[in-house]
N, C-alpha and C positions, 0 to 999 in steps of 0.2 A: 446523261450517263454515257461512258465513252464504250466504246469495243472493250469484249471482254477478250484476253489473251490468255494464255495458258503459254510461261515456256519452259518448256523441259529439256533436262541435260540428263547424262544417264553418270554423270561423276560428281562430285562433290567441289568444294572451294579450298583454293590457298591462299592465304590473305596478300601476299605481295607479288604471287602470279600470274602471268601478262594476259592467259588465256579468262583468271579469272575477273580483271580488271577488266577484260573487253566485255565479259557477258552482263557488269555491273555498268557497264556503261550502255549496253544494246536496250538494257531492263530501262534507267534511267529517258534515256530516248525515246522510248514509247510511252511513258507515263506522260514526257514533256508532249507528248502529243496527244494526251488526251487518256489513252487506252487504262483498262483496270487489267494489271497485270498480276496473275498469278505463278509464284516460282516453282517449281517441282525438282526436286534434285535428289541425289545419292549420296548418301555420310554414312560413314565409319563414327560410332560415337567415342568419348574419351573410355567411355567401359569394354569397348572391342566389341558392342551391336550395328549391328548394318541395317539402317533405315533407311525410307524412304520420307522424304520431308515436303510439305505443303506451307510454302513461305518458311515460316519456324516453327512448325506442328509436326509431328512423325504422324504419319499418316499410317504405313504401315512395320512394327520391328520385325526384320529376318529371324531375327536370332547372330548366334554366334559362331564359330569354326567354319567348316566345311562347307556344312548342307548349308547354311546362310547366304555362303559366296556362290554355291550352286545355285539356290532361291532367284539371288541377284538376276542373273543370265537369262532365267527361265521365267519366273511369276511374276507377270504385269498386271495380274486379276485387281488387286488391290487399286493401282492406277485406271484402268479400264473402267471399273466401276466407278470412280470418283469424277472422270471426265463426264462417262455419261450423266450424271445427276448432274452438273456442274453447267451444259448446256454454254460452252466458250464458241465465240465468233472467229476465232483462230488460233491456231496451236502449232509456236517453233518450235520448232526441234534442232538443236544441234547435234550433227551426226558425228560418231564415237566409231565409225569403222565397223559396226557390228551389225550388221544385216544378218537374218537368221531367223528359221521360222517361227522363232519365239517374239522378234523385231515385227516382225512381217502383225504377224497375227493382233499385237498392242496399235498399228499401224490403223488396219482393217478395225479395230474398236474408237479411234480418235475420228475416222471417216463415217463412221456409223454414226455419231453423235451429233452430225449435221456442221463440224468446224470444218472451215478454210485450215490444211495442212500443210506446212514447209518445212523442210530440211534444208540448215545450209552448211554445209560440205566447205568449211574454210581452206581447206588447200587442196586443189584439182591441178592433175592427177597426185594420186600419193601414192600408189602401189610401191616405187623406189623407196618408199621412207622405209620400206618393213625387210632387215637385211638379216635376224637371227631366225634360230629356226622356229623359236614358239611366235614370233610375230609375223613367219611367212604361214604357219598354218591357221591363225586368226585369219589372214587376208584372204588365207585360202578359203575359205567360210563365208566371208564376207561376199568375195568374186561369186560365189555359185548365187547367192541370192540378192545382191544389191541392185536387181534390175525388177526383181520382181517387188522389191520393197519399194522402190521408185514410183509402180505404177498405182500405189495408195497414198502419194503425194498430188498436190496440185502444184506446187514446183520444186523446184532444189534453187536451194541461194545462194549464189555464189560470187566470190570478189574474182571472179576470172572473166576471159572472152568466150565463153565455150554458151553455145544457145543451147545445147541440151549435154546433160549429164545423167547414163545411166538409163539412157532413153526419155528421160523425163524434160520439159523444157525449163529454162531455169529464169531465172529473173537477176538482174545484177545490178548489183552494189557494192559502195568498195566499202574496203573497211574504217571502222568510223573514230572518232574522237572524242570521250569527254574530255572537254576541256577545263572543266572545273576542277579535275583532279589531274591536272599537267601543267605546275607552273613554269613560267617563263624565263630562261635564263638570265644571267645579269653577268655578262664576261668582266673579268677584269680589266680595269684601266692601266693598270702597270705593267710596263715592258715587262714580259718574261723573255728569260734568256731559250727555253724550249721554248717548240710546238710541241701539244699535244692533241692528239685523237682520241676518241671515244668510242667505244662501241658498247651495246647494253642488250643482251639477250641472254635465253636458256639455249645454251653454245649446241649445235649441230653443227655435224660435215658443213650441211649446203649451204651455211654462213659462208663459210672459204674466208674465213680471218687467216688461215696458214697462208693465202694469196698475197695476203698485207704484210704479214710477216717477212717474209721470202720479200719483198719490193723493198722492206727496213734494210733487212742483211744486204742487198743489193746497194741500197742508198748512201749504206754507212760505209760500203769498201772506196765509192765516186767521190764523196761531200761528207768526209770525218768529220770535218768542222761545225756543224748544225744539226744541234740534238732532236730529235724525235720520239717523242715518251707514246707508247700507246697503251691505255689503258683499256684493260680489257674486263666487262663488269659481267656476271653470269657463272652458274654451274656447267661444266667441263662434263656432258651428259653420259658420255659413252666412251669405251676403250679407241675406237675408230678417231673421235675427238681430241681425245687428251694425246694419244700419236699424233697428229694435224699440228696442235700446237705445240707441244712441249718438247715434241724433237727437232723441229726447227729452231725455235730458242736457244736449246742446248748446243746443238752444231755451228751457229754462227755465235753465241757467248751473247746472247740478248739480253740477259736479264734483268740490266740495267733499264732496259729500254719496252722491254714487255714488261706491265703488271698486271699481276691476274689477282682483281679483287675480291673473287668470289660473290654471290649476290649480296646487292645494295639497293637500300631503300629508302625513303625519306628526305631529311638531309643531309645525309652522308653522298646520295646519289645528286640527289640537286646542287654541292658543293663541287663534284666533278665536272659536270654540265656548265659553271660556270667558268671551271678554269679550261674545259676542252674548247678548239680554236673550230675542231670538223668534226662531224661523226661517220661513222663507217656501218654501212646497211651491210643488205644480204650479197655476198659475192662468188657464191655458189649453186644458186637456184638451178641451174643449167645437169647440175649433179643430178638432181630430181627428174630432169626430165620437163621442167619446167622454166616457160616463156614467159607470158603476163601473169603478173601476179599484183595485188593491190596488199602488199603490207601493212601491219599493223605497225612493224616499228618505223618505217619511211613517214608514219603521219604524226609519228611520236615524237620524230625528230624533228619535222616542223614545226608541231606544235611547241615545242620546248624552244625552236626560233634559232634552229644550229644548222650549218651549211653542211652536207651530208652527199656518200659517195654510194651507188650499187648497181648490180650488172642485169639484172633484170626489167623486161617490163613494167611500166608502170605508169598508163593514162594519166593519171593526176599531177605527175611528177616530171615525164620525162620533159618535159618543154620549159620547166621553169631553170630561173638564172640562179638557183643557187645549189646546185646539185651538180656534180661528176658520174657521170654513165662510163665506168668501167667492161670490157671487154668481157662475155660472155662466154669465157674459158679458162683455162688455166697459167695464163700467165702472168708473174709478179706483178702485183700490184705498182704502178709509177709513183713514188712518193714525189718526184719533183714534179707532177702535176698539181698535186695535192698544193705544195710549198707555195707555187705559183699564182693558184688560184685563190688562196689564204689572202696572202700577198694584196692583190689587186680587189678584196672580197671588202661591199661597201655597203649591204646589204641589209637593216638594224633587224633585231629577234622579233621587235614587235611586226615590221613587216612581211618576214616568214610566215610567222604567226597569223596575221591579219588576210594572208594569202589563202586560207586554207579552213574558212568558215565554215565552206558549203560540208567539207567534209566532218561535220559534228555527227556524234551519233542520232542525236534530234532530224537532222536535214535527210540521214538515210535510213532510219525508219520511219519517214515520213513518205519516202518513196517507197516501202513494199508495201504503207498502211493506204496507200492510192493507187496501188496496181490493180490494174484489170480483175482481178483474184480476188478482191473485198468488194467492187464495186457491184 
């Protein structure tokens, strides 16, 4: 009989997003290792009820309107009780920002039940991510009590360098990979008269695709002669965003040369990946306030076996020969680095790929399932 887990999230699923693909892949990793894992989550149903869900069972219905989305915030009773009968060897948690003494108090009921408890905090710090005013008074909420929520954890998990977060000591892991649901590229044989680039995220600032941009309209005034397509794949999330990209476009007459796909999935996206030569990580981390960081999509771009550019930290990555460490500021992107390193780039998808085993989601959670903390 393996370790019993409990993981809980406090939102629900979207079937082709990235945050939800990684929690199907953390769930799958600890099965491959053994663990009986139970899912717990938040849905909206197609009748506008707000449940709480136990694998595929409602555990408990809100109800509807107001007081239900109130409910949400506030009554963990329903949960509380189910862990305690339920008797789990340990219970993740991925944190939602929400510390508050309704967090704290479901916290103090998961520690009472006798489980091993972790929170992991995917991206450290993030206070810069919260720039409108109803999301600096969330933070503000959070800040007053995310220390005291901390001290009903036995660690916080984190893909950073930081040994404590919150006061609490943290344990780290980077972020992981299924690789069953990442197939491998297959570039084309045929001279193409472009290069193309790729990029594939839910678009934030701290991307800094406007940095790539800016280094195109720069390239194209130097080197008219040699096309450069960048496709750009992702929801454009915020007004802050769509200004980043769509004014510099418009100002230099990009539009030949930016396409904004909007999200893609399947093989529509697998078809891009095969015709893109580079991909383009994150190039604005530094906006956040943030150093090391272990991406989800820098291992996504391995995985899929593409030579790939970004300005942040990243232990797993920075040492290898198929990547460009971009300048951790604000200046245009070098497109004729890029051109160059294409150029001379001799590297095949499968040994990208074959590079970057350890980091499976199986391989790391199999490191928290052996930390100090379970043994």
């Amino acid at each position: 009989m393996g370790l019993k887990v409990l993981f809980f999230i406090f939102h629900g699923f979207s079937e082709h997003n990235g945050i939800s693909k990684k929690i199907w892949g953390q769930i799958h990793g600890l099965k491959q290792n053994g663990a009986q894992v139970t899912l717990c989550h938040y849905q909206v149903e197609a009748n506008g009820h707000r449940v709480w869900k136990i694998n595929d069972e409602v555990l408990i219905d809100l109800g509807k309107g107001v007081r239900a989305k109130i409910r949400k915030r506030i009554d963990y009773s329903a949960i509380a009780k189910f862990i305690s009968a339920s008797k789990f060897s340990l219970i993740y948690i991925r944190s939602d920002h929400n510390a508050n003494p309704f967090t704290i108090n479901l916290l103090k009921a998961m520690r009472q039940s006798g489980a091993t408890v972790v929170m992991e905090v995917p991206t450290y710090p993030y206070d810069q991510e919260y720039n409108t005013p109803k999301m600096k008074l969330e933070l503000f909420i959070d800040r007053l009590y995310r220390k005291q929520l901390a001290r009903y954890l036995d660690a916080v998990v984190t893909f950073s360098d930081y040994d404590f977060i919150f006061g609490q000591k943290t344990l780290k892991i980077s972020n992981g990979i299924d690789f069953d649901a990442i197939p491998i590229r297959h570039p084309s044989m045929v001279e193409k008269e472009a290069i193309h680039l790729l990029a594939v995220a839910e678009i934030h600032y701290w991307h800094g695709f406007d940095r790539l941009i800016k280094g195109l309209a720069l390239y194209r005034q130097q080197q008219p002669g040699r096309q450069v397509i960048f496709h750009l794949v992702g929801q454009l999330t915020g007004e802050r965003e769509r200004a980043d990209i769509l004014l510099p476009i418009q100002e230099h007459g990009l539009q030949q040369q930016v396409i904004l796909h909007g999200a893609l999935w399947g093989e529509a996206l697998d078809e891009l990946f095969d015709l893109a030569d580079f991909a383009i990580g994150s190039l604005g981390r530094h906006r956040t306030g943030i150093d090391v960081i272990r991406t989800l999509k820098n291992r996504e771009y391995a995985a899929r076996g593409i030579p790939f550019i970004y300005s942040e930290s990243d232990p797993d990555f920075d040492q290898r020969d198929y990547i460009i460490k971009a300048k951790a500021d604000e200046s245009p992107i070098d497109i004729e680095q890029i051109l160059n390193f294409i150029n001379q780039f001799k590297i095949s998808p499968d040994a990208i790929r074959a590079s970057i085993q350890e980091l499976s989601w199986q391989g790391q959670m199999n490191r928290l399932l052996q930390s100090d903390l379970l043994q």
